[in-house]
C-alpha positions in Angstrom: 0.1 -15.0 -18.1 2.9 -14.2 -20.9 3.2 -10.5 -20.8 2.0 -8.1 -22.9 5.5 -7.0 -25.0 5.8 -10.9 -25.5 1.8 -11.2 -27.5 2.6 -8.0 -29.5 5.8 -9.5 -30.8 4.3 -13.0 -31.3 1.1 -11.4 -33.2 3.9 -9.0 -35.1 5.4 -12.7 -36.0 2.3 -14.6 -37.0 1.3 -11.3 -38.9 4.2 -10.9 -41.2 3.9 -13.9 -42.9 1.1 -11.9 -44.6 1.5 -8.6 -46.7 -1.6 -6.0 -45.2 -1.5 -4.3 -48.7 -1.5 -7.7 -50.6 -4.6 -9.5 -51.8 -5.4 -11.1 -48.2 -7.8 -8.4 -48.1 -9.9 -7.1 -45.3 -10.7 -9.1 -41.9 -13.7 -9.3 -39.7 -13.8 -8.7 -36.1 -16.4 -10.1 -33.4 -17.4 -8.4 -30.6 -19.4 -10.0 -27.9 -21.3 -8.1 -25.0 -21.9 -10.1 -21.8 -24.0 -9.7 -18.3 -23.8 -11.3 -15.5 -25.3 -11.1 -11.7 -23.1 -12.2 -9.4 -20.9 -14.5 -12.2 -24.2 -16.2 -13.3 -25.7 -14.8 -16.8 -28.3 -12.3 -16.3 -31.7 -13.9 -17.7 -35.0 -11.3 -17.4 -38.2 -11.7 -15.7 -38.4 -15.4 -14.1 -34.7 -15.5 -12.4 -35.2 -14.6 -8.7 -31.6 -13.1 -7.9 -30.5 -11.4 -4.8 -30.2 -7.2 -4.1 -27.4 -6.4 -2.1 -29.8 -6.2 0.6 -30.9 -9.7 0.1 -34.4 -8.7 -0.9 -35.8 -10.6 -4.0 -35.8 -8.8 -7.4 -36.4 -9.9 -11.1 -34.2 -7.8 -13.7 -36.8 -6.7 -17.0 -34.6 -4.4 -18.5 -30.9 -3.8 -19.2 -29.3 -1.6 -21.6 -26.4 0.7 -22.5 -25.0 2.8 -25.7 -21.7 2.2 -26.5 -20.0 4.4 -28.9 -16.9 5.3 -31.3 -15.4 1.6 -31.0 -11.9 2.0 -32.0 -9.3 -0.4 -32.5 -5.4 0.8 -30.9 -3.3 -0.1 -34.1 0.6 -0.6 -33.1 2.8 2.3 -33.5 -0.3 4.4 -34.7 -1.5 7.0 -33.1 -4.5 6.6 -34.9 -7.3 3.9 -34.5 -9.5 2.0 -36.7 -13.3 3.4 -36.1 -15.0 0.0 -35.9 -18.6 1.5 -35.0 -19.7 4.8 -34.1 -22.7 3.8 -31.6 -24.4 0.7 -31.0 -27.0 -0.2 -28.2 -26.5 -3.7 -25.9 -29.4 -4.5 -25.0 -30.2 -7.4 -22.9 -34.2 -7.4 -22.6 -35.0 -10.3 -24.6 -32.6 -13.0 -22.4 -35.1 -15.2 -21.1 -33.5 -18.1 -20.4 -29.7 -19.0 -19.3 -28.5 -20.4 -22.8 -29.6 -16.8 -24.5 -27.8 -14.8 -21.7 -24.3 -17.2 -21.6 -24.1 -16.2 -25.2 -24.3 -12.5 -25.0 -25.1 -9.3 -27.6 -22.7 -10.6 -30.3 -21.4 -7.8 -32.8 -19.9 -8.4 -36.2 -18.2 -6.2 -38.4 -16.5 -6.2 -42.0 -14.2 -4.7 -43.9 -11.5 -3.7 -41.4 -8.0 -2.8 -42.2 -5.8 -5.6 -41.7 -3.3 -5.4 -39.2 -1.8 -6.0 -35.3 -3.6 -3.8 -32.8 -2.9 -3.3 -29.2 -6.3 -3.2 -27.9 -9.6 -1.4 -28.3 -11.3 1.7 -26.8 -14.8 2.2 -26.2 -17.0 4.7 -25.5 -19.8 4.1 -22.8 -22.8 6.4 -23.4 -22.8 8.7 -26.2 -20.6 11.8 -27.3 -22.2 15.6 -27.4 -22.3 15.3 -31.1 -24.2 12.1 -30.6 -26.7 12.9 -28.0 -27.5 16.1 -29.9 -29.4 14.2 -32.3 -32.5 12.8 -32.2 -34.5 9.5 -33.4 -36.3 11.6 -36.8 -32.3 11.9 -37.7 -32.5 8.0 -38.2 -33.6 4.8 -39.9 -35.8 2.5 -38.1 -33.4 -0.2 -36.5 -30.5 2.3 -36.2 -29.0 2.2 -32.4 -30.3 6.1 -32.3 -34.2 5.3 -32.9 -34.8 4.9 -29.9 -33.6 5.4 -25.8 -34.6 9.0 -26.4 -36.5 11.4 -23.6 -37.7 14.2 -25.7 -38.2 16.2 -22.0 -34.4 16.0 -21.3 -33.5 16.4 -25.7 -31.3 13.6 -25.3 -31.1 9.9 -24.7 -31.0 7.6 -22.1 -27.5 6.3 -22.0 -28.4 3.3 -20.0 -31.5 1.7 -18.5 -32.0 -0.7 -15.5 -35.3 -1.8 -14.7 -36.2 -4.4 -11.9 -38.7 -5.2 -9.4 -38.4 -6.5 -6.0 -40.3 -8.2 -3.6 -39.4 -6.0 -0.5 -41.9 -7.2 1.9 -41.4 -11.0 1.5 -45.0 -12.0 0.1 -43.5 -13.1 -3.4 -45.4 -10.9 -5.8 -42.8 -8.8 -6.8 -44.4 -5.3 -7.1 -41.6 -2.7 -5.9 -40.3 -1.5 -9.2 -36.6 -0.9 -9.4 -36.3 2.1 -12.5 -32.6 3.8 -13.2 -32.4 5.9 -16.4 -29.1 7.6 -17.0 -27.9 9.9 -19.5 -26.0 13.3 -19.9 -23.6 14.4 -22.1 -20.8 14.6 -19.4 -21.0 11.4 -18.3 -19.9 9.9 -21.6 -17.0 7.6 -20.8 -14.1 6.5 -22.9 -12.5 2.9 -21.7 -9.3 1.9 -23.1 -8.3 -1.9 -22.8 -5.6 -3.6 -23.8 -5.4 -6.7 -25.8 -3.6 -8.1 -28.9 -5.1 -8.8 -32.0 -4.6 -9.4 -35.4 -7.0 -8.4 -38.2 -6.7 -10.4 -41.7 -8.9 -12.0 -44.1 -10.5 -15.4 -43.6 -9.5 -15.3 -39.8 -12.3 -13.6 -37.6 -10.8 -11.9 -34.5 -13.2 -11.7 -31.6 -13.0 -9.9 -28.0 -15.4 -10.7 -25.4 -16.5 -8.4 -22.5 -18.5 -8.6 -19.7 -20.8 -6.3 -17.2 -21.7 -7.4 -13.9 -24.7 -5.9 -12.8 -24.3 -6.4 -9.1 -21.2 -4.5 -9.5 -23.6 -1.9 -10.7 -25.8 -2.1 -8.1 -22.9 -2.5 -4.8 -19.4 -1.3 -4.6 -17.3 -1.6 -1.9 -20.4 -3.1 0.3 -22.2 -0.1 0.1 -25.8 0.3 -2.2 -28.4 2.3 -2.2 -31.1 1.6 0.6 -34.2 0.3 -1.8 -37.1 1.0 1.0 -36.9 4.6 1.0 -38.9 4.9 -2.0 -36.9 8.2 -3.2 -33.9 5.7 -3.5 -36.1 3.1 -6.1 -35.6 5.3 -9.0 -34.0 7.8 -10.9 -33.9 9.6 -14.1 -30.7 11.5 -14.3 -32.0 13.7 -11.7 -30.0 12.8 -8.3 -26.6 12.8 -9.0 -25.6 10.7 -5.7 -27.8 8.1 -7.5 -27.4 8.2 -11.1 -23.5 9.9 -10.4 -22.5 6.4 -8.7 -24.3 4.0 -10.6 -22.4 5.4 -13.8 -19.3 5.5 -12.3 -19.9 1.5 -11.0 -21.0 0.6 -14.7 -17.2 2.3 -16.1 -15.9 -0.2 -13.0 -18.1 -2.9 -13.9 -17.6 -3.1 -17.7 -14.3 -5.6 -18.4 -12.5 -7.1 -21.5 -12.1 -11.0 -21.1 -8.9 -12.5 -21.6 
């Protein structure tokens, strides 16, 4: 792998044969959101994967906010906001070819340049999670994912059900529904980029859920039924399942 000083320069390079502030214009960036199980896409409802437990489950639900996406511009202190929330959401993957593809993300009018890499924000601000769905248009990220019990929204959803006593009918429900403002998140990952006009640039990242769901061998034991779900209320459940999504959530290079 060429080291990092060594892209910058050759992206500084490539990018100086074009004038920012001339009429190249504006560029487009991609993003593209990714799950996986184990390496293997996660599909919902018919795949039969594994628990850490080896117990059966089917995945029907799997979704997270990410906010204030912002690209690291060389020598800047300052970013380029790209977004300030969107919501990946992987419930309608039915079938391998869906799920290899991802939650793909485009976005316009961005200030030409070289950037460093991008940070992200997993869950919502304060500010964010203050609001409410009424505050929105329908479609908008924030119409939805919101518990008006808790005033806030769900910062990310994993619903599953598992066949835990081996008669193959799938009726133990898995439910893990996470969200509080101080578990908002800010990820910062490096990668080169350039941003100009008629040349998309694209990043790639990807969430294992297993990774979610076991760390370091340990998981939580799904047949005690106080362990099969959670809505922000234990904090050695939801704490650690937050804390393996940060882990889980990587930039491909």
């Amino acid at each position: 792998m060429r080291p990092l000083f060594l892209l910058l320069l050759s992206a500084t390079f490539i990018f100086s044969a074009c004038d920012p502030d001339s009429e190249e214009g504006r560029g487009n960036l991609d993003l593209t959101f990714k799950a996986t199980y184990q390496d293997a896409p996660l599909v919902m409802f018919d795949q039969v994967y594994n628990y850490p437990d080896g117990s059966p489950l089917k995945f029907q639900l799997f979704n997270y906010y990410v906010s204030d996406i912002t690209l690291i511009k060389e020598g800047s202190t300052e970013g380029q906001l790209v977004s300030e929330v969107e919501l990946i959401n992987y419930e309608d993957f039915y079938d391998v070819a869906t799920a290899e593809q991802g939650v793909k993300l485009s976005f316009t009018d961005l200030e030409p340049g070289v950037y460093t890499g991008i940070k992200i924000g997993l869950g919502l601000t304060g500010e964010l999670n203050a609001t409410q769905p009424g505050d929105y248009a329908a479609g908008h990220p924030l119409s939805q994912n919101f518990w008006s019990w808790a005033r806030g929204y769900v910062f990310a959803k994993v619903e599953a059900r598992a066949d835990l006593d081996g008669d193959g009918q799938f009726s133990d429900p898995l439910t893990y529904h996470i969200g509080k403002d101080e578990l908002f998140t800010t990820l910062t990952m490096n990668k080169p980029l350039i941003i100009q006009k008629d040349n998309p640039a694209s990043m790639t990242f990807t969430v294992d859920l297993y990774d979610i769901l076991s760390r370091d061998g340990n998981y939580l034991d799904i047949n005690i039924q106080e362990n099969t779900q959670d809505h922000t209320n234990n904090v050695a459940i939801y704490g650690w399942l937050w804390e393996n999504l940060s882990n889980a959530f990587e930039i491909n290079n």
